[in-house]
C-alpha positions in Angstrom: 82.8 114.6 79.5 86.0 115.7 79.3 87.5 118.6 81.8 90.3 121.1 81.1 93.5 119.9 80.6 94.8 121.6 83.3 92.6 120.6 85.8 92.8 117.0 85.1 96.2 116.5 86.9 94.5 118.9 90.4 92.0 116.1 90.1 94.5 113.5 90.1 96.8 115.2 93.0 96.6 114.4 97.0 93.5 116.1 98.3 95.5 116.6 101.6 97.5 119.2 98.8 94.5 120.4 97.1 93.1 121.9 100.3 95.5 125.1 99.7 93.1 125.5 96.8 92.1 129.1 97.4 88.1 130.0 97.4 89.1 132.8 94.6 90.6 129.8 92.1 87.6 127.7 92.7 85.5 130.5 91.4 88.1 131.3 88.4 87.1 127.3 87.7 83.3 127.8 87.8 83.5 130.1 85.2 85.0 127.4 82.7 81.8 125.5 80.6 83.1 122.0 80.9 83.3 122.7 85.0 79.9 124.0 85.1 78.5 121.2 83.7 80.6 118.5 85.3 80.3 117.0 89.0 84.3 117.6 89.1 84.1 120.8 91.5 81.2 118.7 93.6 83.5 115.3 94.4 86.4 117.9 94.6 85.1 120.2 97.5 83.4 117.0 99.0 87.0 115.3 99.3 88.4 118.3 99.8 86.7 119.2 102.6 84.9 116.1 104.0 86.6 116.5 107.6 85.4 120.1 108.3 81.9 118.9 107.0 78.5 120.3 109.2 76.9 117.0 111.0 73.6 119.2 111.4 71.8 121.3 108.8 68.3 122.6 109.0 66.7 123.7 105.6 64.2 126.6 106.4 61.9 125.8 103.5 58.1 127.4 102.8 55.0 125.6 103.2 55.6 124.6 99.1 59.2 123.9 99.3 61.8 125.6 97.1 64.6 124.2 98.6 64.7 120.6 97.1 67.2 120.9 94.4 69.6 122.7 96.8 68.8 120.1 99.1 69.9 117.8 96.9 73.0 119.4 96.1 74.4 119.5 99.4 73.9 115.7 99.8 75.6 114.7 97.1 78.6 117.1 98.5 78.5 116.3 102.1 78.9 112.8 104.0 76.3 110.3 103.9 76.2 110.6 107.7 74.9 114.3 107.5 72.0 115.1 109.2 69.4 117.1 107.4 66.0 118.4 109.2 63.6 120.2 107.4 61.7 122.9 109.2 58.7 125.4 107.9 59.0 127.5 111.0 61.9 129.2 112.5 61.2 128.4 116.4 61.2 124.8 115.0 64.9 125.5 114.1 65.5 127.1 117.4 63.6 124.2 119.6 66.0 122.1 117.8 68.7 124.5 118.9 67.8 124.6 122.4 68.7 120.9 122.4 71.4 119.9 119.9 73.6 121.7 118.4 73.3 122.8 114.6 75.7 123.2 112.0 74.2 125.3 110.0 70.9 126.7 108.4 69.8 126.9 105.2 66.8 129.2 104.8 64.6 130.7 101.7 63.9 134.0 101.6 60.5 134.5 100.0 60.4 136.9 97.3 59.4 140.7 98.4 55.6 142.1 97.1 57.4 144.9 95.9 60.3 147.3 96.4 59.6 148.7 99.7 59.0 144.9 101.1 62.4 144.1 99.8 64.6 143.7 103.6 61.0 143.5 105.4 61.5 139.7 105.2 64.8 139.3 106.9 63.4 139.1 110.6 63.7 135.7 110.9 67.8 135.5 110.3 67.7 138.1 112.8 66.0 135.9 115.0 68.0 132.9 114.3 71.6 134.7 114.5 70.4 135.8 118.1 70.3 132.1 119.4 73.3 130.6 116.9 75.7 132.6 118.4 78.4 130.6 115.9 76.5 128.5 113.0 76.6 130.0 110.1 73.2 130.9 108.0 73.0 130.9 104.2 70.2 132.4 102.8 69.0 131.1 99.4 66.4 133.3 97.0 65.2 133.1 94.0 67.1 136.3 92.9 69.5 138.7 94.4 70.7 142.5 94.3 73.4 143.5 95.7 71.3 145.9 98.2 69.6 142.3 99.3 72.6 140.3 100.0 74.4 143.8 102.0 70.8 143.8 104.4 71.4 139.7 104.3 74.7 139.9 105.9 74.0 142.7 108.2 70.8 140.9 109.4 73.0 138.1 110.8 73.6 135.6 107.6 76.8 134.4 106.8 76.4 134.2 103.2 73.8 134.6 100.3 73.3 131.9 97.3 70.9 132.6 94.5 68.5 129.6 93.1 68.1 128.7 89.3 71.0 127.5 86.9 74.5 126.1 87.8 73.1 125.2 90.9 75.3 122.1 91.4 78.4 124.4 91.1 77.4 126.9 92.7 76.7 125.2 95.9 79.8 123.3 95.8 81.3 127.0 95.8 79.5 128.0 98.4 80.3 125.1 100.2 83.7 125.5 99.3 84.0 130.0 101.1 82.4 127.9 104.2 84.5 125.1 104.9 87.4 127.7 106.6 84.7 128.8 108.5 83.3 125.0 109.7 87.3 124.3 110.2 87.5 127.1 112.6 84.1 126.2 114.4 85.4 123.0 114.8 88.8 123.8 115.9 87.1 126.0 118.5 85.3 123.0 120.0 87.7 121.2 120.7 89.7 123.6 122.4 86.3 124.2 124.5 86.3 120.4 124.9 90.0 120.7 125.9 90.1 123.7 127.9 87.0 121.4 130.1 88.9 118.7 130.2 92.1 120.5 131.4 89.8 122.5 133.9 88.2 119.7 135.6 92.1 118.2 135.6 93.8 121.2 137.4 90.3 121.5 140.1 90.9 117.5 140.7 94.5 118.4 141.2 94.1 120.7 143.6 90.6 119.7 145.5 90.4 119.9 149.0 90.3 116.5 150.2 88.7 115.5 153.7 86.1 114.4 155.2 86.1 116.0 158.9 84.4 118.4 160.6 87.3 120.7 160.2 87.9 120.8 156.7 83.8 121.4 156.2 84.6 124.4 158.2 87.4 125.4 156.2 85.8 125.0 153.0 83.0 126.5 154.3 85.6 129.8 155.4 87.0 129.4 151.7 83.2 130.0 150.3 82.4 132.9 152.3 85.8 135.2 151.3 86.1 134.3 148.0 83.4 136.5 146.7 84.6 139.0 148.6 87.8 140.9 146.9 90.4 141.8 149.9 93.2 140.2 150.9 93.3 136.7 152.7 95.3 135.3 155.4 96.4 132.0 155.6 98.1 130.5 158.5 99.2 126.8 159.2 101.9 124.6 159.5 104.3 123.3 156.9 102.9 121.0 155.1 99.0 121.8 155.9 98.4 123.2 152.1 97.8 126.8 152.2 98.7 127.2 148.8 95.8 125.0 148.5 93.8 126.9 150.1 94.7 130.0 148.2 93.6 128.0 144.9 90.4 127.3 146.1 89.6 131.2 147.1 90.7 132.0 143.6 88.9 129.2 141.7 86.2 130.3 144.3 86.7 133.9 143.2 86.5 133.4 139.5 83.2 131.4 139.2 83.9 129.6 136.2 85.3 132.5 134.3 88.7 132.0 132.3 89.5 136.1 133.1 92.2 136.6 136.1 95.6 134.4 136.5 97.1 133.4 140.0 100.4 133.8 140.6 102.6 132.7 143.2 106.0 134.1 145.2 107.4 132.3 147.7 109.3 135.2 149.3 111.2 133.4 151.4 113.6 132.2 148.4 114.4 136.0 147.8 116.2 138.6 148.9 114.8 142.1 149.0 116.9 142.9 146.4 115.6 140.2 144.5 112.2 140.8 145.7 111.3 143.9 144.5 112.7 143.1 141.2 110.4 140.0 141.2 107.3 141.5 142.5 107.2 144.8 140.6 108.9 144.4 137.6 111.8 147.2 135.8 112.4 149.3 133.4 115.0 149.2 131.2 118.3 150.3 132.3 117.0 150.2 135.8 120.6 147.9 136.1 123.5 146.0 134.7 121.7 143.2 132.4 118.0 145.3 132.1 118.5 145.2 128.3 114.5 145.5 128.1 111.3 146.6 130.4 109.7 143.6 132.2 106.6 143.2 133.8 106.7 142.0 137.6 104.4 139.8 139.4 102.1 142.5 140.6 101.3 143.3 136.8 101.0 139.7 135.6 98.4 138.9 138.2 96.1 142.5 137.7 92.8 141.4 137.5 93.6 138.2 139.2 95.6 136.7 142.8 98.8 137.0 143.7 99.9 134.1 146.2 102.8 135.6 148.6 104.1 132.2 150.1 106.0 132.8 153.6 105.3 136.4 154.1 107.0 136.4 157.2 110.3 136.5 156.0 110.3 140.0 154.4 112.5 142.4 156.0 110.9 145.6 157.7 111.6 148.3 154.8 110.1 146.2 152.4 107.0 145.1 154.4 106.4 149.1 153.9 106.8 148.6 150.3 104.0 145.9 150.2 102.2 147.7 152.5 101.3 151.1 149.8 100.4 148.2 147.6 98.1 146.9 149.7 97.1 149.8 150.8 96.3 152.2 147.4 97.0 149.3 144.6 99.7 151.5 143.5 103.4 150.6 142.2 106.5 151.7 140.0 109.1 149.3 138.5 112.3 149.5 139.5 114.1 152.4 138.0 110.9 153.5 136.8 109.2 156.8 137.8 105.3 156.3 136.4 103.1 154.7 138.7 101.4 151.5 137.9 98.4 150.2 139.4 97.4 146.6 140.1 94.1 145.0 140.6 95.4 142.0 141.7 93.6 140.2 145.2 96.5 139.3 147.2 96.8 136.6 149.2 99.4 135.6 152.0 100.3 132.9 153.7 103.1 131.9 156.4 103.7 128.9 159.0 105.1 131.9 161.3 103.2 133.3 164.2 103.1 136.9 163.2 101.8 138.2 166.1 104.9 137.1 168.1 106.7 138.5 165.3 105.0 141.9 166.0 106.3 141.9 169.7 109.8 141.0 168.4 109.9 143.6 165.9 110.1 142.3 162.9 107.0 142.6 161.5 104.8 145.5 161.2 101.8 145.8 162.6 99.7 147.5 159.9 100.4 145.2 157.2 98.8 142.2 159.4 96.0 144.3 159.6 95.8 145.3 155.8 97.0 141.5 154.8 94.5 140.1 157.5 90.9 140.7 156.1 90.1 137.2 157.0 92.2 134.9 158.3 92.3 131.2 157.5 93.6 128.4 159.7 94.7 125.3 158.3 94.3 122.4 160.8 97.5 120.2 160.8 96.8 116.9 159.6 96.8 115.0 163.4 94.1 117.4 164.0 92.0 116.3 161.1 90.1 113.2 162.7 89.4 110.6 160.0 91.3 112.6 157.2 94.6 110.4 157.2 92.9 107.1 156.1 90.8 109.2 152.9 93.8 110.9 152.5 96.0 108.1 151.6 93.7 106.3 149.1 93.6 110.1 147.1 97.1 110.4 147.1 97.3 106.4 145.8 94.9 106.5 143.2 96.4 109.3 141.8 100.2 108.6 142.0 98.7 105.2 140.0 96.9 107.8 137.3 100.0 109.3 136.9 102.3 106.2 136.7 100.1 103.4 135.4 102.5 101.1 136.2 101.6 101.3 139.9 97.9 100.8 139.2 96.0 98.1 141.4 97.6 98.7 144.6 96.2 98.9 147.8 96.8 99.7 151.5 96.5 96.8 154.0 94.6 97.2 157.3 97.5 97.1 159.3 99.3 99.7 157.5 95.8 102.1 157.8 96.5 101.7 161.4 100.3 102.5 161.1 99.3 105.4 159.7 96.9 106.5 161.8 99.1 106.5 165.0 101.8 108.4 163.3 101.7 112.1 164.2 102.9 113.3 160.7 104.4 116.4 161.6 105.0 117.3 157.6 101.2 117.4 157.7 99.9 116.3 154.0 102.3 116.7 151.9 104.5 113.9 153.6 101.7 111.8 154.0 101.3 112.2 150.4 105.4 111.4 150.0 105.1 108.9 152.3 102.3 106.8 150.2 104.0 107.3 146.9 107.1 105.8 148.2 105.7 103.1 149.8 103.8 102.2 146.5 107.2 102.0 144.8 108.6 100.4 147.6 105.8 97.5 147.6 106.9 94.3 145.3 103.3 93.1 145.4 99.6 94.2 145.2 99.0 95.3 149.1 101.0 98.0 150.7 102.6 97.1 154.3 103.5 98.8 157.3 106.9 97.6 156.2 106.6 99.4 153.3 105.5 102.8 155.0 108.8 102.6 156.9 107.4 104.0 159.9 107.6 101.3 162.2 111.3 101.9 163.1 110.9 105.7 162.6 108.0 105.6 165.5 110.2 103.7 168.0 113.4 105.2 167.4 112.0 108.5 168.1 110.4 107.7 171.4 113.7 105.4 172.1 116.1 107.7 174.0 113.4 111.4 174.1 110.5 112.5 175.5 108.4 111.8 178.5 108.9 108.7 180.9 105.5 108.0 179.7 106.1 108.9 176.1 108.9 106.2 176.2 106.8 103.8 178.5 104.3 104.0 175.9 106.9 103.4 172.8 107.8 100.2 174.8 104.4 99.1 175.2 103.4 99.4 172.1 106.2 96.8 170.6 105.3 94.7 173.4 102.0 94.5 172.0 102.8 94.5 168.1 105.6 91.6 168.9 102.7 89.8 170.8 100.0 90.1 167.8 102.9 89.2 165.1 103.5 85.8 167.3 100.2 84.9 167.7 99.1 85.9 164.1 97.1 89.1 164.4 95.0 86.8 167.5 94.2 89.6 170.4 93.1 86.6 172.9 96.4 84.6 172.1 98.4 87.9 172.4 96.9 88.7 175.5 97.8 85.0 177.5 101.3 85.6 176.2 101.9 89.1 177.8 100.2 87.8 181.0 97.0 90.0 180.4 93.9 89.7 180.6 92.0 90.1 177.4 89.7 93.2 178.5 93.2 94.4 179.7 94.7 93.4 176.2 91.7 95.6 174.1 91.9 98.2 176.5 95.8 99.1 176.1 95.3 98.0 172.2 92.8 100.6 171.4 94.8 103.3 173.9 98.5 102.8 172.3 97.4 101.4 169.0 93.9 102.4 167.9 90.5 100.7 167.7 91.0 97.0 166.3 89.1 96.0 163.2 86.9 93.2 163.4 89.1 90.6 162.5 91.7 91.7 164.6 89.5 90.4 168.0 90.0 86.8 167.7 88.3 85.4 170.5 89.4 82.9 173.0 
């Protein structure tokens, strides 16, 4: 049969083109005889719209089904892979739910005894649109008023279809006002399955990583105070990873919710000037260059944490502007009169000893106490018994996730040991340097002491300071590497050159350079 002339070249077009075909002018084209009668509109939505397709459709059909001839309208439209289940009841369609998702629902509405029955059978949508949040329902009838389809739609379904002639067309249509909607479901799950994905990424990322006693007791610290919404804290080191630490409250915090940003200062790279601009924001005019009002940090993290990195280094009169923040959750921009308020959880952090700071008088006291609801220690990594060695592979696989071209490396025994003598005082984040540039370093597949780079670090540093016994220890400990190097990693054959015994070798080997592995004893 032939179609309309003008049609015939929309047929012919790139369907990627005929997608901006509006709902409205495929329901100017039903209305033409030679389109009603034609499977044109059906193979046009079908390639039309075969990528936003449901997978999953239940058709709610009575005990003597009614639904066939729809059913068999919506396969000829939709892919061959489509899955369609029929159900008499509707918990069989919400079982179903319960365990795979569905697409969409299909269900007949049995014709009302009279007038006053006529909405009395819409219970089950209502039922249904309660446990499919998202997929949409059609209800399908034998006939339709415009009172009907209104209780339809506010009962839950997303659209109304009425059985008999043009049925072909008419489903394509409907078909066709549903496939922005199956786009958009679509689109939103995989952003869900992105946002996952990108959430399990940035807790990977920043996971505490350790298995000692003392990191189970800092997580365990971290567990405890997250819940509980007052200011944090955290002391340690450079190097230790309180910023870490102030993640893991947040993340902590949050419990899987996607409400509340953190946001981090690190106050020691501003002056107060600087500072205040930074941390509450200003109005426009408030100086030279404020062409426009901007929010400050305190603002951007309401409802969330704000991270001040090395709080120590704030000078006295604006430690008393922090501490009314802290202190009532109250603010104004610069050059700004109205008060502001700010829910934001703050959380500190400083490799200072503020307490000695306190004496000298350059902190105050009250903000340690408002700042200090619970304070968290970060152990320094030489501290952190067994850490160093877990440590190192974490920081290698991932350097070879992120560069695959360093993928398939590992760390030798010997350069374990290396590491675990060294006193690392950068803590973890130079361990974690120190591993990445020894992968780069490495020209082959294991990872050396010579490629740490430590070796002449160690001895140069206990060459001309320290101790007498600091340096008669630096000196014994080449003695004894030069001695295991000759002799080819053989403790008894190392021992007979230096004149030891070997007892006396093991004993100053596991004292100066840690306990051997097994096949490091070489007997004799």
């Amino acid at each position: 049969m032939r179609t309309h002339a003008t049609t015939r070249p929309l047929l012919r077009a790139n369907f990627k083109r005929a997608r901006l075909l509006t709902c409205r002018t495929i329901d100017a084209h039903c209305d033409r005889p030679d389109w009603r009668k034609s499977s044109y509109l059906v193979k046009f939505v079908r390639c039309c719209y075969a990528v936003t397709m449901p997978r999953c459709v239940f058709v709610l059909d009575s005990v003597t089904p009614r639904l066939t001839a729809l059913t068999q309208c919506l396969c000829a439209i939709m892919p061959r892979d489509t899955d369609f289940r029929p159900a008499t009841q509707v918990q069989h369609v919400l079982d179903a739910a319960a365990r795979h998702p569905v697409h969409l629902v299909v269900a007949y509405l049995e014709p009302a005894a009279g007038p006053a029955d006529s909405h009395a059978g819409l219970d089950f949508v209502r039922r249904m649109r309660e446990a499919l949040a998202i997929a949409p329902i059609v209800v399908a009838a034998e006939e339709g008023t415009v009172e009907l389809v209104a209780a339809s739609i506010a009962a839950g379904a997303t659209d109304f279809l009425v059985l008999g002639e043009q049925l072909e067309a008419r489903t394509a249509t409907l078909v066709g006002k549903l496939s922005s909607l199956f786009a958009a479901i679509d689109t939103n799950r995989r952003l869900d399955q992105q946002n996952e994905l990108l959430r399990r990424k940035l807790q990977a990322r920043f996971r505490i990583v350790g298995e000692s006693p003392e990191i189970a007791a800092l997580v365990g610290k971290i567990d405890r105070v997250a819940k509980i919404p007052r200011p944090v804290l955290i002391t340690g080191e450079r190097g230790t990873g309180k910023e870490l630490v102030a993640r893991a409250i947040h993340t902590a915090a949050l419990n899987g919710a996607d409400t509340g940003n953190m946001v981090t200062v690190n106050c020691a790279a501003f002056s107060d000037t600087l500072l205040e601009n930074e941390l509450f924001g200003h109005e426009k005019g408030a100086f030279t260059g404020a062409e426009a009002a901007a929010a400050g940090k305190f603002e951007l993290a309401d409802g969330g944490t704000l991270f001040l990195d090395e709080i120590a280094h704030m000078s006295l009169a604006f430690q008393q502007q922090i501490l009314r923040v802290v202190e009532y959750g109250t603010f104004s921009r610069v050059g700004g009169s109205r008060e502001l308020c700010t829910r934001a959880r703050i959380i500190s952090a400083t490799n200072a000893d503020l307490k000695v700071r306190i004496r000298e008088g350059k902190f105050l006291p009250d903000l340690l106490d408002r700042l200090a609801f619970e304070v968290i220690e970060v152990p320094p990594l030489r501290q952190r018994s067994g850490d160093i060695g877990v440590l190192a592979h974490h920081f290698l696989d991932a350097f070879a996730r992120d560069i695959p071209a360093f993928s398939g490396k590992r760390l030798s025994a010997s350069a374990l040991q290396t590491l675990e003598r060294y006193s690392f005082p950068g803590n973890v984040r130079e361990l974690k340097n120190l591993i990445e540039r020894a992968a780069f370093r490495d020209t082959t597949q294991e990872i050396t002491p010579q490629d740490l780079g430590l070796l002449a670090e160690e001895e140069d540093a206990g060459g001309g300071a320290g101790s007498f016994q600091d340096r008669l220890d630096t000196h014994a400990r080449r003695m004894l590497r030069e001695a295991l190097g000759a002799s080819g990693d053989n403790q008894a054959a190392a021992a007979r050159r230096l004149g030891l015994s070997y007892h006396q070798f093991r004993y100053y080997h596991a004292k100066l350079l840690g306990p051997s592995s097994p096949r490091d004893t070489g007997g004799g």
